[in-house]
SEMILUM-600440 format. One record per residue (C-alpha): x, y, z; residue in one letter; residue number from 1. Coordinates in nm, 4 decimals, always signed. Layout:
residues N
east X north Y up Z resn A resi NUM
...
This chain:
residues 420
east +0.0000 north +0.0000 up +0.0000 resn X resi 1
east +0.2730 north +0.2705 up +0.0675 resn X resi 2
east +0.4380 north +0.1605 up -0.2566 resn X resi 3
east +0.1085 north +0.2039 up -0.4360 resn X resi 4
east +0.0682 north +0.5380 up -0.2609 resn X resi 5
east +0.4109 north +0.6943 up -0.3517 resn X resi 6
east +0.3529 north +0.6203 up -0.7117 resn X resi 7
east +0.0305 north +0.7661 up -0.7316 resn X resi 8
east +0.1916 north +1.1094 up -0.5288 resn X resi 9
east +0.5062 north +1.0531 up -0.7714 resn X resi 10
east +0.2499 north +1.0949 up -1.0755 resn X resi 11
east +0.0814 north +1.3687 up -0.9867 resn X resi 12
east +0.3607 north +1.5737 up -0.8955 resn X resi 13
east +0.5101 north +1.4428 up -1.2304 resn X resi 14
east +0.1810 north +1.5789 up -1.4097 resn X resi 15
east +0.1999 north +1.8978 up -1.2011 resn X resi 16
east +0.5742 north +1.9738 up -1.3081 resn X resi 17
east +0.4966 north +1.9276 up -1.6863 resn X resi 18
east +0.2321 north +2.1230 up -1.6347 resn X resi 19
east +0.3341 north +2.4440 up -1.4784 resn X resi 20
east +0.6339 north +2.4523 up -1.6927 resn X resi 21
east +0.4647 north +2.4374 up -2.0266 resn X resi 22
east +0.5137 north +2.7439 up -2.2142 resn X resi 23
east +0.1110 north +2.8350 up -2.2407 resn X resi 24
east -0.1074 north +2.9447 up -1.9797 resn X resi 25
east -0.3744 north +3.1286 up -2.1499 resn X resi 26
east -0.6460 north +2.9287 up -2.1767 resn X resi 27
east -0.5931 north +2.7111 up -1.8343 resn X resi 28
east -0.3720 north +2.6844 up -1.5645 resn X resi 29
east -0.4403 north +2.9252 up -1.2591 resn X resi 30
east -0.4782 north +3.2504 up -1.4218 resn X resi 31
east -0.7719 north +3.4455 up -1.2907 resn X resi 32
east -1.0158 north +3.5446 up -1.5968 resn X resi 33
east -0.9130 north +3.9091 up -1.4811 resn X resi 34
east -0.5815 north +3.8493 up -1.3500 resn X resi 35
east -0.4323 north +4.2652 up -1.3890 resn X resi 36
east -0.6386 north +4.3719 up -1.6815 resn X resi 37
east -0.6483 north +4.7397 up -1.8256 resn X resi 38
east -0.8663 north +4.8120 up -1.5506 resn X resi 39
east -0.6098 north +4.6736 up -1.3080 resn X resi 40
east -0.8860 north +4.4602 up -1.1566 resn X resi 41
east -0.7707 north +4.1939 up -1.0125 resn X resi 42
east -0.9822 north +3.8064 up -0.9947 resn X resi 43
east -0.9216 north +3.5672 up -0.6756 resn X resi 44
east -1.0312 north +3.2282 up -0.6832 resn X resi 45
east -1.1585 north +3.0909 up -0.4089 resn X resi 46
east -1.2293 north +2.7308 up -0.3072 resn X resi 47
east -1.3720 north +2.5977 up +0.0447 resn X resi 48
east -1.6209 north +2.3012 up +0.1556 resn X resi 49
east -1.8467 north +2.5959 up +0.4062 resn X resi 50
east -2.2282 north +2.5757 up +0.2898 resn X resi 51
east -2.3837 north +2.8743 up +0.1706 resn X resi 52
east -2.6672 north +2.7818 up +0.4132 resn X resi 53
east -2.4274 north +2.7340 up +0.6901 resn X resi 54
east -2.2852 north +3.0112 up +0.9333 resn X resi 55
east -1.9576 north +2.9882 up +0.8712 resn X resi 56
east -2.0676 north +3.0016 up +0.4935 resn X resi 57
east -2.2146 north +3.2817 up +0.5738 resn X resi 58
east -1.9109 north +3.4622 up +0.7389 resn X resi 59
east -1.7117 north +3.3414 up +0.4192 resn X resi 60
east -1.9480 north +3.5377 up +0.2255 resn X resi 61
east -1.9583 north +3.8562 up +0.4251 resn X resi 62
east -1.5696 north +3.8817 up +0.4499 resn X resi 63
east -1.5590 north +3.8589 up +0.0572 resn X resi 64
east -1.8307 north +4.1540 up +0.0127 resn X resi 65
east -1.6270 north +4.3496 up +0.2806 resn X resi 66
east -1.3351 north +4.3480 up +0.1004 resn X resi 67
east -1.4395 north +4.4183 up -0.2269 resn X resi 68
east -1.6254 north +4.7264 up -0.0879 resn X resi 69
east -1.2967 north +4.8418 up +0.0393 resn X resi 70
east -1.0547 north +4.6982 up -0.2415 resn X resi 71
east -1.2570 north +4.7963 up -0.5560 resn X resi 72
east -0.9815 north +4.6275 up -0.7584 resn X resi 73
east -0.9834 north +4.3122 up -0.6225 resn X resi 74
east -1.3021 north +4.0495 up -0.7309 resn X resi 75
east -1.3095 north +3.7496 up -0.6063 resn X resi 76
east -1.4578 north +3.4010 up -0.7273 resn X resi 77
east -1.5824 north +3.1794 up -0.4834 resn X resi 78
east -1.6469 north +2.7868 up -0.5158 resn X resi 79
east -1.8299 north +2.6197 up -0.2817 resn X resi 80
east -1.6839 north +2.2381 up -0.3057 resn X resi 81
east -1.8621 north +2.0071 up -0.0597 resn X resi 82
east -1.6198 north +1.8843 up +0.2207 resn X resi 83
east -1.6505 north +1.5074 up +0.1019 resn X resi 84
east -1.5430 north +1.6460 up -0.2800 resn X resi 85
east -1.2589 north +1.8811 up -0.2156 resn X resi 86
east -0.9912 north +1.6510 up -0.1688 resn X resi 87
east -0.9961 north +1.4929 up -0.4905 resn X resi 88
east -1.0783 north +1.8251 up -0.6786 resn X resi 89
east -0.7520 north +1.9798 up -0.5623 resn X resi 90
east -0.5719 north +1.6512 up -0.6536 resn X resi 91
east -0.7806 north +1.7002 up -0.9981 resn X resi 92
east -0.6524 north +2.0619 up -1.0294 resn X resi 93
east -0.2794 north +1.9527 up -0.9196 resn X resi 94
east -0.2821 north +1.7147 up -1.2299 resn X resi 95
east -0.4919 north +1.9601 up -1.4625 resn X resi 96
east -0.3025 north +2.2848 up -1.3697 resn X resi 97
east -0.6034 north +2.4315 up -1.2918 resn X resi 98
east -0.6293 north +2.5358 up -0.9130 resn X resi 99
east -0.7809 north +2.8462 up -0.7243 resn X resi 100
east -0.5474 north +3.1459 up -0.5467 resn X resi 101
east -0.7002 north +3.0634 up -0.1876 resn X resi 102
east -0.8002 north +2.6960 up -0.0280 resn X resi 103
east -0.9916 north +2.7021 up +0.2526 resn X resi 104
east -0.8419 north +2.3235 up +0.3755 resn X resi 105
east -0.9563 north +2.1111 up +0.7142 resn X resi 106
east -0.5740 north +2.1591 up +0.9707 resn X resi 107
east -0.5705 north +1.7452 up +0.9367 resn X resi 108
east -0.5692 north +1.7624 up +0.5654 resn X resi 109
east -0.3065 north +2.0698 up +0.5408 resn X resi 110
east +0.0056 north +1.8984 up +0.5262 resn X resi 111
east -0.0908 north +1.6315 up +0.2936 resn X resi 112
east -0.1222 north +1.8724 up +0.0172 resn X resi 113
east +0.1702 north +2.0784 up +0.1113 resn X resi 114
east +0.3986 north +1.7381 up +0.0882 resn X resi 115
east +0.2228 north +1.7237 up -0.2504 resn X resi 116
east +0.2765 north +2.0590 up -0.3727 resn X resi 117
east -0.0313 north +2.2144 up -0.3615 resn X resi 118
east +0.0469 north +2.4894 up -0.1361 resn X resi 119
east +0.2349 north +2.8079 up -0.1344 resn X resi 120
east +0.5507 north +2.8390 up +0.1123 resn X resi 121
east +0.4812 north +3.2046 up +0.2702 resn X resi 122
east +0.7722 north +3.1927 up +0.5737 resn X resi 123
east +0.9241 north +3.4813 up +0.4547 resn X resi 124
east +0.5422 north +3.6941 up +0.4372 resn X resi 125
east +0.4367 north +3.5400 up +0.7809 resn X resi 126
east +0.8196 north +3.7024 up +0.8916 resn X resi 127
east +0.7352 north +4.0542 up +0.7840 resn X resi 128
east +0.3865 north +4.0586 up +0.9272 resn X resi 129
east +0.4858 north +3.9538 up +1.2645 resn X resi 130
east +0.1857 north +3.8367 up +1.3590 resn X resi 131
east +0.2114 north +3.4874 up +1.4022 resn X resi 132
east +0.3258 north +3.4502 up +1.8020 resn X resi 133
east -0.0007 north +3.5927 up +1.8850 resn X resi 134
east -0.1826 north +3.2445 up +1.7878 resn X resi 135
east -0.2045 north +2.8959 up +1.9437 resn X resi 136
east +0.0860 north +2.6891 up +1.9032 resn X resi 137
east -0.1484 north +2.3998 up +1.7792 resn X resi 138
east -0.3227 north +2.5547 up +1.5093 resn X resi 139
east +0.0189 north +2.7412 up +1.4014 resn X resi 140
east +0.1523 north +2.3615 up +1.3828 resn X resi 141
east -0.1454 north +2.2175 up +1.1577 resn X resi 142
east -0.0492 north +2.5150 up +0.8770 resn X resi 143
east +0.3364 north +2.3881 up +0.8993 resn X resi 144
east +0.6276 north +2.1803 up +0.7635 resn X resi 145
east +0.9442 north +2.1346 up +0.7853 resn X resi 146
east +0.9830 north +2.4643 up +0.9982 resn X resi 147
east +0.8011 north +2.6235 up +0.6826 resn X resi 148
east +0.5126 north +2.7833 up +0.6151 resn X resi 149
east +0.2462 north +2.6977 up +0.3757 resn X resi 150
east -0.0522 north +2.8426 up +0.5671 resn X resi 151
east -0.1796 north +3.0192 up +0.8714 resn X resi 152
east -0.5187 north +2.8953 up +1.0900 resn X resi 153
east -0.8382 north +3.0946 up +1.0107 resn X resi 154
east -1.0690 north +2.9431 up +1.3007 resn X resi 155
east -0.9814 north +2.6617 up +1.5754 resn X resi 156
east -1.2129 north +2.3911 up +1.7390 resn X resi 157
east -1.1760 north +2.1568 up +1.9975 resn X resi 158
east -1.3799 north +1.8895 up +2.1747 resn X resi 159
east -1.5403 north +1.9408 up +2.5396 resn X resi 160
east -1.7913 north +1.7111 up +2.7445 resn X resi 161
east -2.1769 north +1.8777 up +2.7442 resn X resi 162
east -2.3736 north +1.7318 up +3.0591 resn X resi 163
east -2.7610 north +1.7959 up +3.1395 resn X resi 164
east -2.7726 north +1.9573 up +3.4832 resn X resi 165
east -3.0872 north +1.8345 up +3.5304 resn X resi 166
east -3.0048 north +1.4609 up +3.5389 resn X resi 167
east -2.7047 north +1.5839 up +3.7539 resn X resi 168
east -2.9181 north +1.7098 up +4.0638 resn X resi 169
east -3.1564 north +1.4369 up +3.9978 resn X resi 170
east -2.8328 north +1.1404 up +4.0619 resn X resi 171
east -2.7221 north +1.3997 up +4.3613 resn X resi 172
east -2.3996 north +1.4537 up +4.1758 resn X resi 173
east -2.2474 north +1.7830 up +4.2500 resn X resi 174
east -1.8863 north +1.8021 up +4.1077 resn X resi 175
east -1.7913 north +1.7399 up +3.7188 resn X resi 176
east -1.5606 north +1.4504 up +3.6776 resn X resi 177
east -1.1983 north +1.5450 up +3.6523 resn X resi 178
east -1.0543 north +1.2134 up +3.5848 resn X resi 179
east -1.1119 north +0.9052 up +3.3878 resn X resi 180
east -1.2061 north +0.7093 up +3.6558 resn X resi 181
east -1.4340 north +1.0050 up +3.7683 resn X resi 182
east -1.5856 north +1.0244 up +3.4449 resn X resi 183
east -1.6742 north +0.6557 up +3.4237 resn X resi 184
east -1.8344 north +0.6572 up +3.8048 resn X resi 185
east -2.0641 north +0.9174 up +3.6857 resn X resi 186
east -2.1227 north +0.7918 up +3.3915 resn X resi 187
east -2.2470 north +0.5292 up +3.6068 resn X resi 188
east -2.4337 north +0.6894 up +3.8218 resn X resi 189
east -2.6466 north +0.8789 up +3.5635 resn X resi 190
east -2.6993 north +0.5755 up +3.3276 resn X resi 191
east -3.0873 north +0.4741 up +3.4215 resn X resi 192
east -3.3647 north +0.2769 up +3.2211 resn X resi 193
east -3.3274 north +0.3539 up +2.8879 resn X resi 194
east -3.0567 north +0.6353 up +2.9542 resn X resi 195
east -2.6951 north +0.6229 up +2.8964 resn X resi 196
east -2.4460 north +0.8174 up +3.0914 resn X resi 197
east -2.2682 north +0.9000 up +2.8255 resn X resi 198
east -2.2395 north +0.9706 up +2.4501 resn X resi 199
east -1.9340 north +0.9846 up +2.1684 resn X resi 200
east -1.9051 north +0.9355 up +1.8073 resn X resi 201
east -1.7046 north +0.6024 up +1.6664 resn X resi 202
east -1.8393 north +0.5676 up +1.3639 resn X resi 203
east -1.5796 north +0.4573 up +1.0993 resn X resi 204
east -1.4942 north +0.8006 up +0.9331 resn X resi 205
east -1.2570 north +1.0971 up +1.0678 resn X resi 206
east -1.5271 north +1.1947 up +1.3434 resn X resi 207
east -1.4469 north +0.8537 up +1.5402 resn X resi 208
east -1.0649 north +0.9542 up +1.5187 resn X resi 209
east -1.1624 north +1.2618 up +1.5848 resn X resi 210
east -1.3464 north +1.2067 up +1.8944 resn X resi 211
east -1.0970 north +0.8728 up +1.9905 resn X resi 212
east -0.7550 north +1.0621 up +1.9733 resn X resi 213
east -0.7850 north +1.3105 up +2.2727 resn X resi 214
east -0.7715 north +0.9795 up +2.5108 resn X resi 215
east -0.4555 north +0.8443 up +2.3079 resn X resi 216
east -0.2948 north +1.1259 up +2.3907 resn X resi 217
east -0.4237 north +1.2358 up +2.7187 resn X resi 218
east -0.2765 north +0.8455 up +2.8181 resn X resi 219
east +0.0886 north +1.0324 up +2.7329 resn X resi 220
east +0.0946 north +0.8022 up +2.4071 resn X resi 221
east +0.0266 north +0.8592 up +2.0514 resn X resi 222
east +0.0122 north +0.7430 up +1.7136 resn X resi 223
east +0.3586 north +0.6090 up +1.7069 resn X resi 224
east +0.2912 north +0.3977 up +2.0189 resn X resi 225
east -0.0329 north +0.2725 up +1.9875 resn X resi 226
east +0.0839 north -0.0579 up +2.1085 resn X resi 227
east +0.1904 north +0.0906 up +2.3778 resn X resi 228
east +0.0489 north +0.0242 up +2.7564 resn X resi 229
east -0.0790 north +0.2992 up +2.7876 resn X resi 230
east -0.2432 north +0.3601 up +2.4346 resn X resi 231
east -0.3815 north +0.0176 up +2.4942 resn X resi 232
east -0.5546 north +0.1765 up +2.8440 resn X resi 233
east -0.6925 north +0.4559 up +2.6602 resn X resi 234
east -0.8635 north +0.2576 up +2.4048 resn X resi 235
east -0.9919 north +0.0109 up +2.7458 resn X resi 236
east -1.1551 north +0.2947 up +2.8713 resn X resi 237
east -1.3791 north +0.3401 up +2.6246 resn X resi 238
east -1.4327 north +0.0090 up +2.5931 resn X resi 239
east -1.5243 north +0.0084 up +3.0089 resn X resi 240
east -1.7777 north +0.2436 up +2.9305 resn X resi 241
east -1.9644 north +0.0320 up +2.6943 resn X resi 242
east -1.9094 north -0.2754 up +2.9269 resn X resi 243
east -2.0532 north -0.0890 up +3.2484 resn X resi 244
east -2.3573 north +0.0137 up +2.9949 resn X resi 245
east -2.2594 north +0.4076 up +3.0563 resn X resi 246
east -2.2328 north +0.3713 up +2.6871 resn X resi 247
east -2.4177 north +0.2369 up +2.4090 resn X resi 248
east -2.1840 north -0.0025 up +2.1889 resn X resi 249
east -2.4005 north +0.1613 up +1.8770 resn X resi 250
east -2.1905 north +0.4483 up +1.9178 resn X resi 251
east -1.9685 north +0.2426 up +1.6594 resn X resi 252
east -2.2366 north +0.3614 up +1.4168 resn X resi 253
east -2.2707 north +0.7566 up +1.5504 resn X resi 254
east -2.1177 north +1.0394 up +1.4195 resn X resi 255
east -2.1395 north +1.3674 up +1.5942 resn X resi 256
east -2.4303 north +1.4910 up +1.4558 resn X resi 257
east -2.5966 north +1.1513 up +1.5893 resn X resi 258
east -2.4315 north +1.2204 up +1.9301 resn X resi 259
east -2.5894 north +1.5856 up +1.9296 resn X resi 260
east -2.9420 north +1.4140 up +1.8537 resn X resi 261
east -2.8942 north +1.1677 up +2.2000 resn X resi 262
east -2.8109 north +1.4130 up +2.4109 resn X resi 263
east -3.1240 north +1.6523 up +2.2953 resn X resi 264
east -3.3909 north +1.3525 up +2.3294 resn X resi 265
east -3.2584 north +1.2883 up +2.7073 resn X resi 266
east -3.0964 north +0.9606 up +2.5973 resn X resi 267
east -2.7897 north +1.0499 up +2.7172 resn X resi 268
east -2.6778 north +1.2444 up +3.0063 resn X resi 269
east -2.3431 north +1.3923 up +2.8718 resn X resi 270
east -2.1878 north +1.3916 up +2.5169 resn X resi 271
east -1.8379 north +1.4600 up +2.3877 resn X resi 272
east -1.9184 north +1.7365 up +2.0998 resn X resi 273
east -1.7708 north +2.0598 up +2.0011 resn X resi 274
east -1.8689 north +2.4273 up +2.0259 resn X resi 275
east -2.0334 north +2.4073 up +1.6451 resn X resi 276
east -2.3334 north +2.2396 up +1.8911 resn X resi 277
east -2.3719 north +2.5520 up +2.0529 resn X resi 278
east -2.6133 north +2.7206 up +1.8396 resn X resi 279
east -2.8579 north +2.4657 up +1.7921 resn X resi 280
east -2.8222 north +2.3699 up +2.1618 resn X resi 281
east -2.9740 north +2.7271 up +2.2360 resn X resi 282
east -3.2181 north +2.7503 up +1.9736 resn X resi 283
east -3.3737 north +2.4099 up +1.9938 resn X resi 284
east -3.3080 north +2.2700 up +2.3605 resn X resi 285
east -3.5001 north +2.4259 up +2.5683 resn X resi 286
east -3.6635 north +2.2082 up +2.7771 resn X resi 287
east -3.4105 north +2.1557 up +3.0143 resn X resi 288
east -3.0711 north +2.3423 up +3.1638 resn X resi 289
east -2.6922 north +2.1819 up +3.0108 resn X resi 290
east -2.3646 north +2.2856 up +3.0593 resn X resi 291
east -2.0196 north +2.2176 up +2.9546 resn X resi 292
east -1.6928 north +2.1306 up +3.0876 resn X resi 293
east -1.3336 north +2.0283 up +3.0182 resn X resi 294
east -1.2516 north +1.6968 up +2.8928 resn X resi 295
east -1.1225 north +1.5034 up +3.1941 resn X resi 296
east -0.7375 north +1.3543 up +3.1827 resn X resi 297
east -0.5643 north +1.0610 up +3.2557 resn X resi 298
east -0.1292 north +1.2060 up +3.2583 resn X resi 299
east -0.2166 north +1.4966 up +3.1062 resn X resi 300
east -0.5108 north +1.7438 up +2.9382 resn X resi 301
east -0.5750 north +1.6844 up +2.6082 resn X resi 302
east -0.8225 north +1.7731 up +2.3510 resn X resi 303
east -0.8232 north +1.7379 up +1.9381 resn X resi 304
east -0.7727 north +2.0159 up +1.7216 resn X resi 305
east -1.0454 north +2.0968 up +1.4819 resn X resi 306
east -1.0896 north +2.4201 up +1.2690 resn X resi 307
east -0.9858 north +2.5628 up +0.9060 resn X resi 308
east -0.6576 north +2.7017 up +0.7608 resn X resi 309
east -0.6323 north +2.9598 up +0.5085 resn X resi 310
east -0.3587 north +2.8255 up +0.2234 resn X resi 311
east -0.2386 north +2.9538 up -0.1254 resn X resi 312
east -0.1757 north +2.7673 up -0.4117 resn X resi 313
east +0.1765 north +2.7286 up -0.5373 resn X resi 314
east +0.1300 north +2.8479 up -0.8652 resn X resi 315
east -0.1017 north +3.1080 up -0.8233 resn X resi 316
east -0.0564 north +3.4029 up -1.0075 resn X resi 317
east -0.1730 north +3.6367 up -0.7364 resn X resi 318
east +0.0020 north +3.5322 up -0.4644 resn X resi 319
east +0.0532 north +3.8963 up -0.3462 resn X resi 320
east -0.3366 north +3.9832 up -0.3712 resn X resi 321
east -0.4261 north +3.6516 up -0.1958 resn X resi 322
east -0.2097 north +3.7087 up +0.0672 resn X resi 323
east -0.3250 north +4.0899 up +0.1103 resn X resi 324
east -0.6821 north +3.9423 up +0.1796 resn X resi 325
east -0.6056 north +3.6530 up +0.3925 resn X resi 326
east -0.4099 north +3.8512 up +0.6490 resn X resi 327
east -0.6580 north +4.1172 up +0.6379 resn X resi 328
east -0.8893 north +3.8772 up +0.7492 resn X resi 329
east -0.6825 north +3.7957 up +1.0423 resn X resi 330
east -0.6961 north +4.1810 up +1.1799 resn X resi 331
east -0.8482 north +4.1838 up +1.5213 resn X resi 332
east -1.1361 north +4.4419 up +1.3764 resn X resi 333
east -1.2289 north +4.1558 up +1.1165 resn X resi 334
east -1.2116 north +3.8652 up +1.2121 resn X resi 335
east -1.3485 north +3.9253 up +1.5971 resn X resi 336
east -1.7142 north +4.0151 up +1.4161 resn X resi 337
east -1.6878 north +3.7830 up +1.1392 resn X resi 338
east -1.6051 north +3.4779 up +1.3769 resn X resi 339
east -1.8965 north +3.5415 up +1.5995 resn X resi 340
east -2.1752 north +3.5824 up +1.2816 resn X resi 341
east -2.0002 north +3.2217 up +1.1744 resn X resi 342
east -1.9936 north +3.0749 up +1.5172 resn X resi 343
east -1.6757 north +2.9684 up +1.5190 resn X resi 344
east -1.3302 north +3.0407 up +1.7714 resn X resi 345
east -1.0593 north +3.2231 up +1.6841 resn X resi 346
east -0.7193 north +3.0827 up +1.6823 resn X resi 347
east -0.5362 north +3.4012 up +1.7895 resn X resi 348
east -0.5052 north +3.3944 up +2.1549 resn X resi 349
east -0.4851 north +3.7478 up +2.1969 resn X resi 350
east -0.8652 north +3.7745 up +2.0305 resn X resi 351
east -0.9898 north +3.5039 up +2.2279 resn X resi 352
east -0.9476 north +3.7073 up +2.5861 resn X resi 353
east -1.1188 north +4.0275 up +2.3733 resn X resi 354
east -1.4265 north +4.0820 up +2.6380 resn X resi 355
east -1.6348 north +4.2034 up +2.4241 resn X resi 356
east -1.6461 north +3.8882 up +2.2094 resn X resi 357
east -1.8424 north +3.5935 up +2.2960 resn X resi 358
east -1.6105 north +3.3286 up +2.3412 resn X resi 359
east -1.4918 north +3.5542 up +2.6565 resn X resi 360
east -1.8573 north +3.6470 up +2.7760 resn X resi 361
east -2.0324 north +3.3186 up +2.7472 resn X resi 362
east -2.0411 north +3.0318 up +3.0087 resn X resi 363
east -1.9973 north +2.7549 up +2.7302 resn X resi 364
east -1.7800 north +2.9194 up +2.5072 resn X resi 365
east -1.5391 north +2.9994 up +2.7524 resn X resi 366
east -1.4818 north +2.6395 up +2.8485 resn X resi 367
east -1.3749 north +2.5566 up +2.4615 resn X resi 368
east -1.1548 north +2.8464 up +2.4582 resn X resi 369
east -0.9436 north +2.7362 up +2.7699 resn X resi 370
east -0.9733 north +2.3585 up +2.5843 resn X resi 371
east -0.7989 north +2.5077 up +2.2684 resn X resi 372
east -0.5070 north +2.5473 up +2.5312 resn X resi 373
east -0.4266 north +2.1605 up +2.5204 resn X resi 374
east -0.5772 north +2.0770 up +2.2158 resn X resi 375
east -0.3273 north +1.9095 up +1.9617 resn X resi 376
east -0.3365 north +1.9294 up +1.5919 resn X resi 377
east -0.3617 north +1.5659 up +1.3375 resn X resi 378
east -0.0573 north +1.7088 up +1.2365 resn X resi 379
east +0.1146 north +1.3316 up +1.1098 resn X resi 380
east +0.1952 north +1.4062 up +0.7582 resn X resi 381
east +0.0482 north +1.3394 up +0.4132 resn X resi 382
east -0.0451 north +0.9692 up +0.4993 resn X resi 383
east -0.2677 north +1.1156 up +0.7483 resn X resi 384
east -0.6109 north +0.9929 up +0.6440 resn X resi 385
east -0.4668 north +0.6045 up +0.5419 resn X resi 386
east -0.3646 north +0.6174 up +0.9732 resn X resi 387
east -0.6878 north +0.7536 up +1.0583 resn X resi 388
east -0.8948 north +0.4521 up +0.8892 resn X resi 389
east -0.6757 north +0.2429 up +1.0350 resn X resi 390
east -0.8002 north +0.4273 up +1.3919 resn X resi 391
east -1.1076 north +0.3968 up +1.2963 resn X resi 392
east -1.0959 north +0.0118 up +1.2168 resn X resi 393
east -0.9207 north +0.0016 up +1.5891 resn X resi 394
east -1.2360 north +0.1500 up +1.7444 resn X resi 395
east -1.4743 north -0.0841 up +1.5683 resn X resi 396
east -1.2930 north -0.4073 up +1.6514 resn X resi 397
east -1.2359 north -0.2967 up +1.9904 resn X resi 398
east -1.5886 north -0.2086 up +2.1000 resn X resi 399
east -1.7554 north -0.5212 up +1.9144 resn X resi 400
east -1.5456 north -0.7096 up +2.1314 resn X resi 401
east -1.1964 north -0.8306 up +1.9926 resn X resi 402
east -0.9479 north -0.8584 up +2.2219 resn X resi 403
east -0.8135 north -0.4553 up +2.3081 resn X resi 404
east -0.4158 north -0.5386 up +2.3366 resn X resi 405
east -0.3841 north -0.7482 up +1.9972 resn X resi 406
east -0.6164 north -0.4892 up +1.8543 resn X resi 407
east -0.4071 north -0.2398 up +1.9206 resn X resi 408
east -0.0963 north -0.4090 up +1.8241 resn X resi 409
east -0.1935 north -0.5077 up +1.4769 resn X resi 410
east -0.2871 north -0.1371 up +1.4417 resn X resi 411
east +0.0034 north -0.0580 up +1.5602 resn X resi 412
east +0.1919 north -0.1974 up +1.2508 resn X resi 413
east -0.0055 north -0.0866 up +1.0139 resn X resi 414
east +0.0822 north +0.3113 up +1.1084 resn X resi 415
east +0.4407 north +0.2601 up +1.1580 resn X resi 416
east +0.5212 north +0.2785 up +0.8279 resn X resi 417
east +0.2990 north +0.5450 up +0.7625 resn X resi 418
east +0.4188 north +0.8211 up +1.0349 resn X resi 419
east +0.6405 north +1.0690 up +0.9173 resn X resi 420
């Protein structure tokens, strides 16, 4: 498989080279249907996987209109790829020549296409703005390699435990669980009748690594020691949960949005989830009073990082232009307003303790905010998503029942090879 792999990479950079360095670019490549025309306007292509009917789609679209109000010169055209697609179209546009200025790209998926050649190495523009020690060292990581780089974060995510206070008072419980072991008592304690204690995604897609990795690491292992004791105890724990019946072994099938649904119906009495849930949680859950806390540790604190990067292309012809409007974005003044009407957290730390924002004014926010502190990027190179299904195969076998320590070591040979 990583033979296979390395000649399918090898190709497409082969089809790449040949095709930037043919002599014509007029009708193809990456030149904007305006590029600097007699009217000087310039055309930015823009590609990202946020629906038009979502918030952050809807942020997307307000910081375009913003800046073309204020930068008549500049136009910009926007594709909205869904999130499943947009892998394989910039892959497509690698071996067709034909790629945007500006990728919006998931920080898991970042490095993959800068080991490919996708993305733009701006070290020496991220120098002169000076900017970049005011942001969380995990986002800052996701955008990076080599020491390079090839990106900076736009918006950061991480994952927190909700809980229904209700069901709290009702089992007597007044402290949140700190611990593991604290987590799985209460667990206990609140699972009743037909309701679990607890709720997580494990379904066999990037959610389930997603939501499964902040336990690897909060063990003190990681992806190159999965077969390691204490990766081994992190993937047990889980696994105790389903065994005490805290939680249901159909969370093999759940992804987040599934998760969101058992904790709204009263089926569960906490969730793991992430501060997108916040919204809906307020408009739609009324009927009873939740809360959220930090996720609790085994060594050490731990979350995952989730959230988007802002990237240029490597053979853009506007590279100056693109990166003009991307650090605009990141001015305090923009992106403070913009973040809030998309509902999503900003990865500059000095932003994120702005009072007048909501991630510093409300209750729930706040507790993602001080996660982002110890939340860690999928930062593992570009065979990233082959290790994640393998993750995600871990999860499945372990929770239907195989045994956890062989699971974990025949896992633990498939990534090897694959790390970095």
């Amino acid at each position: 498989m990583k033979n296979k792999l390395f000649l399918i990479l090898a190709a497409f950079c082969l089809i790449f080279m040949t095709a930037c360095s043919s002599g014509s670019k007029e009708s193809g490549g990456n030149k904007s249907s305006g590029g600097s025309s007699s009217d000087d306007q310039v055309v930015i292509k823009i590609w990202d996987y946020l629906s038009p009917d979502s918030s952050s789609g809807k942020e997307q679209e307000a910081l375009i209109e913003k800046y073309q109000e204020e930068n008549p010169n500049i136009k910009f055209e926007r594709t909205y790829i869904p999130f499943a697609d947009l892998k394989t179209k910039l892959l497509q546009g690698v071996a067709g020549g034909n790629l945007p200025d500006i990728v919006v790209i998931d920080n898991p998926d970042h490095q993959s296409f800068i080991e490919a050649g996708v993305f733009a190495d701006i070290s020496q523009e991220i120098q002169d703005w000076g900017q970049i020690d005011k942001y969380f060292e995990g986002p800052v990581a996701s955008a990076m390699m080599d020491g390079k780089y090839y990106g900076i974060p736009n918006n950061s995510n991480a994952l927190a435990i909700y809980y229904n206070k209700d069901m709290f008072e009702e089992a007597g419980i007044t402290e949140l669980p700190e611990t593991w072991d604290e987590l799985r008592e209460t667990a206990k304690k609140l699972t009743k009748d037909d309701v679990k204690g607890f709720a997580m995604a494990g379904i066999k897609d990037e959610s389930g690594t997603f939501q499964f990795l902040p336990y690897l690491w909060q063990s003190g292992s990681d992806l190159d020691s999965f077969d390691s004791q204490e990766a081994k105890k992190a993937m047990s724990f889980i696994k105790s949960l389903v065994d005490d019946g805290s939680l249901s072994q159909n969370m093999i099938n759940w992804g987040q949005s599934d998760v969101l649904v058992q904790f709204q119906t009263k089926k569960a009495a906490m969730m793991e989830n992430g501060p997108w849930q916040i919204p809906t949680l307020k408009e739609e859950t009324k009927d009873f009073d939740w809360g959220v806390f930090l996720m609790p540790i085994d060594k050490q604190p731990a979350s995952v990082l989730g959230g988007e990067n802002w990237a240029i292309t490597a053979d853009s012809e506007n590279k100056k232009e693109a990166w003009d409007f991307i650090k605009w974005t990141q001015e305090p003044e923009i992106l403070g307003p913009m973040h809030e009407l998309g509902g999503r957290l900003p990865s500059r730390s000095d932003l994120a303790e702005d009072e007048q924002y909501v991630w510093a004014k409300d209750e729930h926010v706040k507790v993602f905010m001080q996660q982002l502190e110890s939340a860690k990027p999928r930062a593992y190179g570009s065979k990233y998503p082959e290790i994640s299904t393998y993750v995600q195969e871990a999860i499945q076998r372990a929770i239907t029942g195989e045994d956890v320590g062989k699971v974990m070591e025949d896992t633990a040979k498939k990534i090897e090879p694959l790390l970095p």
